[in-house]
N, CA, C and O of each residue as an XYZ file, in Angstrom:
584
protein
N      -3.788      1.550    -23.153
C      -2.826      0.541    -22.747
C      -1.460      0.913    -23.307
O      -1.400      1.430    -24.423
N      -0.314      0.669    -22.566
C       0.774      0.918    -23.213
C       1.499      0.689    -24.645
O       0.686      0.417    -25.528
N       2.235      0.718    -24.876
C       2.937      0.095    -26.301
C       3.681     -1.112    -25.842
O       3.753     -1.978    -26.714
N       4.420     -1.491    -24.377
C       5.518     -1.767    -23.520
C       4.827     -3.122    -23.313
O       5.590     -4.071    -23.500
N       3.252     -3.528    -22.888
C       2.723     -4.272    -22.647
C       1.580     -4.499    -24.047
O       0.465     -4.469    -23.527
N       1.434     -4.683    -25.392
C       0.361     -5.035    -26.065
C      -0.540     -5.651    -26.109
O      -1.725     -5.367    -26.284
N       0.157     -6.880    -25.891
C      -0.592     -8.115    -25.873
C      -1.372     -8.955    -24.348
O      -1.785    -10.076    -24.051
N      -1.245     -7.687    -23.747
C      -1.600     -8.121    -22.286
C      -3.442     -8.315    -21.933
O      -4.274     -7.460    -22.235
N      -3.697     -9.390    -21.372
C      -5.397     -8.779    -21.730
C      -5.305     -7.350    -20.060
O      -4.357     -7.043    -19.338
N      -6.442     -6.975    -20.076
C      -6.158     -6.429    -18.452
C      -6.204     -6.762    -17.322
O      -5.946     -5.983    -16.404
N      -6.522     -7.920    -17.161
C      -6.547     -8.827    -15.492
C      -4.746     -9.347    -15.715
O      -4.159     -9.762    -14.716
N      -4.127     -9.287    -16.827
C      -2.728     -9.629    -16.799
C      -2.161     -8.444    -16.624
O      -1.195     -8.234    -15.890
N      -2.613     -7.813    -17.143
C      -1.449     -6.358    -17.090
C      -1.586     -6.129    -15.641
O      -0.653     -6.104    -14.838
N      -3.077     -5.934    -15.332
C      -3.099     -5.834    -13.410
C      -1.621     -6.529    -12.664
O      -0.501     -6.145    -12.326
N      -2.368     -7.681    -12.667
C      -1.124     -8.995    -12.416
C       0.099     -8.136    -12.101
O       0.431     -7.602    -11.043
N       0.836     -8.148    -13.621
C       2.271     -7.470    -13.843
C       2.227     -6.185    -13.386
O       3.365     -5.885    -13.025
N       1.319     -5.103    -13.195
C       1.737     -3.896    -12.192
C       1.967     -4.443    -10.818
O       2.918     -4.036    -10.151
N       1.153     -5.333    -10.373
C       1.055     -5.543     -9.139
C       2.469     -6.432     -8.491
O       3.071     -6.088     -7.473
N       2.669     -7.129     -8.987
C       4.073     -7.980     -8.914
C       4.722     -7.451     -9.433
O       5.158     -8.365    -10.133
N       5.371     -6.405     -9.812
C       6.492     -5.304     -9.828
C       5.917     -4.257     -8.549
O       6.811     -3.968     -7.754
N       5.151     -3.917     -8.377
C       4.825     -3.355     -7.064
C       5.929     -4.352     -5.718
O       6.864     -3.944     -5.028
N       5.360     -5.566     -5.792
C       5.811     -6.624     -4.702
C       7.033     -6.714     -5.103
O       7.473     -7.608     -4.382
N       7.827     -6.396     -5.741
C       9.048     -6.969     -6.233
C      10.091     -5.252     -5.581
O      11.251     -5.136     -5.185
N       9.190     -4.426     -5.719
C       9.394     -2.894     -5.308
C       9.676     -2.742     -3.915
O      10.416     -2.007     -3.260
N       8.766     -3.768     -3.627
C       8.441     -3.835     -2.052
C      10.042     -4.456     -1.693
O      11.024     -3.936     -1.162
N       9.853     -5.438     -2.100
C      11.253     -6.440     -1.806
C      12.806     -5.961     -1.984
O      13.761     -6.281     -1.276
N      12.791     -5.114     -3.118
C      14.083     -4.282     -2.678
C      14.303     -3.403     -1.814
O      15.399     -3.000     -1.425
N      12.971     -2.987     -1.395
C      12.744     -1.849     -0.421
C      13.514     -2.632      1.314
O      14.447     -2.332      2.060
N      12.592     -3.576      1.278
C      13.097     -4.505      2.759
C      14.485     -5.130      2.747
O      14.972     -5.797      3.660
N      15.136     -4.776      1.412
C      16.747     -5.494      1.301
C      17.113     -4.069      1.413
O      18.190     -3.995      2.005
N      16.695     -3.004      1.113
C      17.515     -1.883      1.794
C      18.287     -1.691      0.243
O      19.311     -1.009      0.288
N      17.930     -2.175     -0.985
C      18.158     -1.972     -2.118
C      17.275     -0.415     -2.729
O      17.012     -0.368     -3.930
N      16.950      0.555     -1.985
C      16.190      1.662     -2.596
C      16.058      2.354     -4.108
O      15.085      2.773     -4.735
N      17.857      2.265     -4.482
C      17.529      2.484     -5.358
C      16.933      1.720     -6.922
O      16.466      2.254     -7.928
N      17.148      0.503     -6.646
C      16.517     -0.454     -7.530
C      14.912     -0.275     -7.455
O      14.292      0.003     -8.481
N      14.359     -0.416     -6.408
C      13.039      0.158     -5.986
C      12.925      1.299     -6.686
O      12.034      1.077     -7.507
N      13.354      2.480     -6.836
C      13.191      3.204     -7.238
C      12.882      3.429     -9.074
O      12.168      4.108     -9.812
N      13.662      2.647     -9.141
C      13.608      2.103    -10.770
C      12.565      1.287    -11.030
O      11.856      1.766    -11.915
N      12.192      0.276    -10.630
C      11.111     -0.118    -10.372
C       9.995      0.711    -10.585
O       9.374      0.575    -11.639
N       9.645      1.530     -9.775
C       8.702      1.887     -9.671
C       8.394      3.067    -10.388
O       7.256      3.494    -10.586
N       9.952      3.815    -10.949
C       9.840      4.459    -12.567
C       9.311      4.068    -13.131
O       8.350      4.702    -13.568
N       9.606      2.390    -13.645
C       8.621      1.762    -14.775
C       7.613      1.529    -14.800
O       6.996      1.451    -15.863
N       6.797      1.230    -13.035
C       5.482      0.761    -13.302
C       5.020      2.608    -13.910
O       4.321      2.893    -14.883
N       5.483      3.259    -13.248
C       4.770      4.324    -13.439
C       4.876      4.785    -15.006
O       4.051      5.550    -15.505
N       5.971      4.240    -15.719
C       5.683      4.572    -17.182
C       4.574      4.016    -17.642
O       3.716      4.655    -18.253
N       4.487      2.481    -17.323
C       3.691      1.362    -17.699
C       2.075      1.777    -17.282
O       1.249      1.206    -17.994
N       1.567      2.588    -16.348
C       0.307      2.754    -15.397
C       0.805      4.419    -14.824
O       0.969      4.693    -13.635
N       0.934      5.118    -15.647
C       1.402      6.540    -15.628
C       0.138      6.910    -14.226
O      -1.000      6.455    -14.348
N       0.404      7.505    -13.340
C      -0.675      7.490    -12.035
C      -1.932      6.976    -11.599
O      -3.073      7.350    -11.327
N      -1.015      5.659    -11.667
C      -2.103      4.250    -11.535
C      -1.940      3.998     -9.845
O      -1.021      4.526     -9.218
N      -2.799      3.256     -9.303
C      -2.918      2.683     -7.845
C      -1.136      1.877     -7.827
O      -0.669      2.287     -6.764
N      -0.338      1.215     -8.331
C       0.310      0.303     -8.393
C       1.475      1.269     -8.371
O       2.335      0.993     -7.534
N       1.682      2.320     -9.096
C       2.506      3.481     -9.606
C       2.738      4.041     -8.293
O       3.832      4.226     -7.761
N       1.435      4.324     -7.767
C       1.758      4.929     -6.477
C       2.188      4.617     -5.256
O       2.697      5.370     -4.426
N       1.934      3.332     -5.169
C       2.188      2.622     -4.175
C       3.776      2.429     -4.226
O       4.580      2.725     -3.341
N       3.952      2.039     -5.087
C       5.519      1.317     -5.500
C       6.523      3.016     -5.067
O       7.653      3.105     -4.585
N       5.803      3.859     -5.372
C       6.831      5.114     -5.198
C       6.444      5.580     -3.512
O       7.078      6.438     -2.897
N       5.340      4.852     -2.986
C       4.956      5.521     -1.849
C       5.915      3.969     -0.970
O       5.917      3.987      0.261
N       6.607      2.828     -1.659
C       7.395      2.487     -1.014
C       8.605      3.048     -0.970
O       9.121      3.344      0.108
N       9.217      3.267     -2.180
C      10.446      4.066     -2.409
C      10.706      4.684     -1.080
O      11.611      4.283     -0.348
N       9.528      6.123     -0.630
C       9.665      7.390     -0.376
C       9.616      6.316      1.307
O      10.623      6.144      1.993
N       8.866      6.004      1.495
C       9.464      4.920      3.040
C      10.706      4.425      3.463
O      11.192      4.493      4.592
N      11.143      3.953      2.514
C      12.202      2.966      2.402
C      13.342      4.134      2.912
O      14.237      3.919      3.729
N      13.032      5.616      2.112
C      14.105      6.382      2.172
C      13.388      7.477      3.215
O      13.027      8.625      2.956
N      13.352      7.173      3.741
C      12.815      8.285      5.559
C      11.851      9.068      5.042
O      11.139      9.413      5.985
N      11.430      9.560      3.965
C      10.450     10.512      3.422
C       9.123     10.331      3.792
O       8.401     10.496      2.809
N       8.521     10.069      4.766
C       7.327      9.790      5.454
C       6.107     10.727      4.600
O       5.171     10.308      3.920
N       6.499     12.118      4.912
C       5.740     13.430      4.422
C       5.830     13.038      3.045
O       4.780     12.661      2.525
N       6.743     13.049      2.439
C       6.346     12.957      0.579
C       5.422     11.427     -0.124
O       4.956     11.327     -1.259
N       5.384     10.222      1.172
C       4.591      9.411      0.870
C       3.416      9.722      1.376
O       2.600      9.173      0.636
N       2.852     10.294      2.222
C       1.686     11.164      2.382
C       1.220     11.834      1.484
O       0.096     11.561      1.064
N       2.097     13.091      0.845
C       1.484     13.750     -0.213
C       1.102     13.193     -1.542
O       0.184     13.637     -2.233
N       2.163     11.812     -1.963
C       1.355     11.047     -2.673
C       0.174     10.509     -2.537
O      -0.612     10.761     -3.450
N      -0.267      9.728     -1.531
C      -1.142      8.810     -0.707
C      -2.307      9.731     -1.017
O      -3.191      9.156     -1.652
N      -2.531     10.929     -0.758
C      -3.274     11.861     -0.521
C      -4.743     11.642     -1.892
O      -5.857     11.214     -1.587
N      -4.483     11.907     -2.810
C      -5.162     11.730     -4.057
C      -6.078     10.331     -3.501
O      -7.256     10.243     -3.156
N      -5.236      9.546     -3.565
C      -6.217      7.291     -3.705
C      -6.974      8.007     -2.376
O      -8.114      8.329     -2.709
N      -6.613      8.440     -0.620
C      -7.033      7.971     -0.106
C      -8.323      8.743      0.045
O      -9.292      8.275      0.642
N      -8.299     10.441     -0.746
C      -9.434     10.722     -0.841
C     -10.586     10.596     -1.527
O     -11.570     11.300     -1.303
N     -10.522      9.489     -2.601
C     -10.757      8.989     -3.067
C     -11.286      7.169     -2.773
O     -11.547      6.175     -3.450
N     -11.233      7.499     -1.593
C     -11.628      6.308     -0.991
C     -10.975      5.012     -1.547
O     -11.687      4.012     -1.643
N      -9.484      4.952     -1.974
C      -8.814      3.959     -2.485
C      -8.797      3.188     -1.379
O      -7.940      3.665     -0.635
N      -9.396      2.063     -0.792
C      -8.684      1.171      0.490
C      -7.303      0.685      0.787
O      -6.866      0.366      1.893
N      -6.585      0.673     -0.534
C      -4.828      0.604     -0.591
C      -4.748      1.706     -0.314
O      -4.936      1.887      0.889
N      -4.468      2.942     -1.102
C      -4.053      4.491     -0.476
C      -4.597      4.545      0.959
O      -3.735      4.860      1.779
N      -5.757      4.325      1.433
C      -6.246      4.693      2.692
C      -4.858      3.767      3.926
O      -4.007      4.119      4.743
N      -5.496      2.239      3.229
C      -4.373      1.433      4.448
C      -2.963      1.901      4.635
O      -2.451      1.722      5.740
N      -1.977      2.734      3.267
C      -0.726      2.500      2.979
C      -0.949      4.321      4.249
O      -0.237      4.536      5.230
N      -1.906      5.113      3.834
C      -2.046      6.160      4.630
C      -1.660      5.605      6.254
O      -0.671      5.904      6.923
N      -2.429      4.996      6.496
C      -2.560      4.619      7.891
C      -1.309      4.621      8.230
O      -0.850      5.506      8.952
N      -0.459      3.458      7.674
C       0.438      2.977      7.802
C       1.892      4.547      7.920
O       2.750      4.697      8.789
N       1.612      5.406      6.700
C       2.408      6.209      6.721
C       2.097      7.068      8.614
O       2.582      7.136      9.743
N       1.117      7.468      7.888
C       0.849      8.479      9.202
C       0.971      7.776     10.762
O       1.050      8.563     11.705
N       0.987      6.336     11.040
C       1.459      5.763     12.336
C       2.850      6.209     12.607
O       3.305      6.833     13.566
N       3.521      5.655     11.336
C       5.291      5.780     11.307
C       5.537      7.509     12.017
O       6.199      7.653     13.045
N       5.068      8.387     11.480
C       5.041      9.443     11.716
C       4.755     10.138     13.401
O       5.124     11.172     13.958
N       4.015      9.108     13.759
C       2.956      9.246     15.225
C       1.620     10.190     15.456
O       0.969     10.725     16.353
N       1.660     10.042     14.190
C      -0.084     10.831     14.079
C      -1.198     10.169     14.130
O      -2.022     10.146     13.215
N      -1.321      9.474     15.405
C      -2.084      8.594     15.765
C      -3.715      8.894     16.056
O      -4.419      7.943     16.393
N      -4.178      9.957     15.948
C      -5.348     10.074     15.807
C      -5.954      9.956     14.212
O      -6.848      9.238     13.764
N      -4.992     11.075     13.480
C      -5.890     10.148     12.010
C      -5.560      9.302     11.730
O      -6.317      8.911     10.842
N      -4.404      8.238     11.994
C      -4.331      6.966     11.725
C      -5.608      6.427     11.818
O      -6.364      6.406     10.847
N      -5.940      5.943     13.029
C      -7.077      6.227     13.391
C      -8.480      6.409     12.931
O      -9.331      5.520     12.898
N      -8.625      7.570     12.603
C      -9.794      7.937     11.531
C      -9.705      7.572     10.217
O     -10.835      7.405      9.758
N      -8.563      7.316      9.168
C      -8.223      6.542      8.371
C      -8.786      4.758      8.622
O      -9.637      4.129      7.993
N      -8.133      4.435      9.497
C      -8.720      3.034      9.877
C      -9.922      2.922     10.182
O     -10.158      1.716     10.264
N     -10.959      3.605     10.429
C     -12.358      3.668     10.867
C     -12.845      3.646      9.614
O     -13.984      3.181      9.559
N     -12.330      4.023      8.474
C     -12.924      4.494      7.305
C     -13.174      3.412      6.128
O     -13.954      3.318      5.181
N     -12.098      2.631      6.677
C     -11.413      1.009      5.311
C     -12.987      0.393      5.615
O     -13.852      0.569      6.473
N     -12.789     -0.579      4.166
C     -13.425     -1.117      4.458
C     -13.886     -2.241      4.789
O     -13.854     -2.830      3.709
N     -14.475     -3.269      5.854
C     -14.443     -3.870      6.652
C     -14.454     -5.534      6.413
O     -14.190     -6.323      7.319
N     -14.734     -5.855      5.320
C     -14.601     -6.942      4.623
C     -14.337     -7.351      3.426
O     -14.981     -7.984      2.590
N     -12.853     -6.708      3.471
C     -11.894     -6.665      2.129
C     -10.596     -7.895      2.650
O      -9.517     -7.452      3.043
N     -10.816     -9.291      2.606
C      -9.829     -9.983      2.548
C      -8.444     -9.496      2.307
O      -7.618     -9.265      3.190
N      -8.242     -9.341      0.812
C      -7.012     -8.663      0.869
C      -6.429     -7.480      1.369
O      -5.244     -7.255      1.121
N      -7.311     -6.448      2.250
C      -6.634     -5.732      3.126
C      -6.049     -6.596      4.668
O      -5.047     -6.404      5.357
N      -6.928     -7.363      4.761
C      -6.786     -8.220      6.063
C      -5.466     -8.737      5.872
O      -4.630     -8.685      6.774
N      -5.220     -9.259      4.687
C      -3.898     -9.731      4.128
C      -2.701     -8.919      4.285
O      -1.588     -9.279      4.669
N      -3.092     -7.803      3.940
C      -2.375     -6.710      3.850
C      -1.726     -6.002      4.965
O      -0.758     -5.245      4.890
N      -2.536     -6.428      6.237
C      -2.267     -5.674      7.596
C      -1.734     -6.929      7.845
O      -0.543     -6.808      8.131
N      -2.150     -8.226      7.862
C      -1.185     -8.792      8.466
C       0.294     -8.947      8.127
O       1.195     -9.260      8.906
N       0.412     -8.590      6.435
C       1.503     -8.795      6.155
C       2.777     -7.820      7.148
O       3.978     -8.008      7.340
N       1.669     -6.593      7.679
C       2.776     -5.184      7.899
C       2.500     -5.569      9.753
O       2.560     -4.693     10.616
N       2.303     -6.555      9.946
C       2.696     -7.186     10.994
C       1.519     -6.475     12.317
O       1.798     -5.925     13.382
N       0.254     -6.760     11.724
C      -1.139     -5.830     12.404
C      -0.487     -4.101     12.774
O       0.158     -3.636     13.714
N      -0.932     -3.647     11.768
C      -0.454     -2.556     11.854
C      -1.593     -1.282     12.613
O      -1.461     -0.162     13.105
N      -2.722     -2.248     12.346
C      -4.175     -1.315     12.891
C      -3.788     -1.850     13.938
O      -3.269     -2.956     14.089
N      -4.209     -0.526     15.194
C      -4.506     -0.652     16.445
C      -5.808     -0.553     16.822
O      -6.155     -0.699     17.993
N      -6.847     -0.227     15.589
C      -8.058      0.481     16.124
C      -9.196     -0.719     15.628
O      -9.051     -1.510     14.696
N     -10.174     -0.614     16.399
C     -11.181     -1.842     16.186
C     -11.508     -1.294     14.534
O     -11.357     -0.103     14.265
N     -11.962     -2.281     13.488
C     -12.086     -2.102     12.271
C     -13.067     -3.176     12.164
O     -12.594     -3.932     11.315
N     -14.322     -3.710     12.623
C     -15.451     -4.228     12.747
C     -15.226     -5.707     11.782
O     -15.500     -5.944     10.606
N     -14.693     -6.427     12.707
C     -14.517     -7.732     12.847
C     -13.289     -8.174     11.481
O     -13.501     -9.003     10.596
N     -12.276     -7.511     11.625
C     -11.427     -8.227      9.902
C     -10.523     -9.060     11.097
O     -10.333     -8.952     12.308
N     -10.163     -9.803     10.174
C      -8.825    -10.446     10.796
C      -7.687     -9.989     11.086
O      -6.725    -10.670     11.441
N      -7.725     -8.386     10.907
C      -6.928     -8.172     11.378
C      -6.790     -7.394     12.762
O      -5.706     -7.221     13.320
N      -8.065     -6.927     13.272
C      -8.814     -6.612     14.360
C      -8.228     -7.815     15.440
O      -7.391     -7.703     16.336
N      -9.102     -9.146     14.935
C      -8.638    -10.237     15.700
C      -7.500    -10.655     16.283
O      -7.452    -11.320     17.318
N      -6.408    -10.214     15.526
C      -4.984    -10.295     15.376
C      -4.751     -9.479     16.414
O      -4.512    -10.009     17.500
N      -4.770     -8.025     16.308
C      -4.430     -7.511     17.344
C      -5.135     -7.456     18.573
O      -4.831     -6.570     19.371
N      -5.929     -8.176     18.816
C      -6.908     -8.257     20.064
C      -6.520     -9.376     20.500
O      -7.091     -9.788     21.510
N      -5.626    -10.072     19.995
C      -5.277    -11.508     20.703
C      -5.958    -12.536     21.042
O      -5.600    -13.251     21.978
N      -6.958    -12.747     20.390
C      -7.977    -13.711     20.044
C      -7.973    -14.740     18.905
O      -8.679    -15.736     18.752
N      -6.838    -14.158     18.033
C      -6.173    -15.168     17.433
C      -6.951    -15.560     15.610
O      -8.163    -15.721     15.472
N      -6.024    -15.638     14.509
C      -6.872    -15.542     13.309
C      -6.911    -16.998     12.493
O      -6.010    -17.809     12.282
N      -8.045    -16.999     12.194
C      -7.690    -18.832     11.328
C      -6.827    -18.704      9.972
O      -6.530    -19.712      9.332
């Protein structure tokens, strides 16, 4: 555990990577990059190549047209069967138009993970491909999600 965080138990420290992740995110969509970027220096001091670390820099590298260098990050979680690295994959490699492993990426998640469902809807149904019944399947099939 860090020095930066001591007293954290670890479902808090989670917490606090993760909401500096979202907070990463949020300068990213204000078009603030380089604050994001700082950001996501720290988680990565804080969770030195942690899931949260990566993500936050695999927003950065979006935010700033770098499609390919958030891939080569992504690469590690999603072979690794990370379902964040895999989804944030998807997501990269659509932007890109590499729509077949998008694709095979999305075939791969896994299928009753709420918070990915969350997750695609947040990026506005970003799967196009049937993903065996999530809500976010539903979403884009126009059948509509509770």
């Amino acid at each position: 555990m860090s020095h930066l965080v001591p007293f954290a138990t670890p479902e808090g420290r989670l917490r606090l990577l993760r909401r500096l992740t979202e907070v990463a995110f949020l300068a990213c969509v204000t078009n603030d990059v380089e604050r994001a970027r700082r950001i996501a220096k720290g988680i990565d001091v804080v969770a030195p190549g942690g899931r949260e670390a990566v993500i936050a820099c695999v927003l950065v590298d979006l935010a700033a047209n770098d499609v390919e260098a958030a891939l080569e990050r992504l690469d590690p979680l999603a072979r690794g069967n990370d379902p964040y690295g895999m989804a944030f994959q998807a997501l990269a490699l659509g932007i890109v138009g590499r729509l077949s492993e998008r694709d095979a990426v999305l075939r791969r998640l896994p299928h009753d993970d709420l918070a990915l469902d969350g997750l695609f809807a947040a990026l506005g149904g970003a799967a196009m491909v049937p993903t065996g019944g999530s809500v976010n399947e539903r979403c884009e099939w126009g059948c509509g999600a509770t």
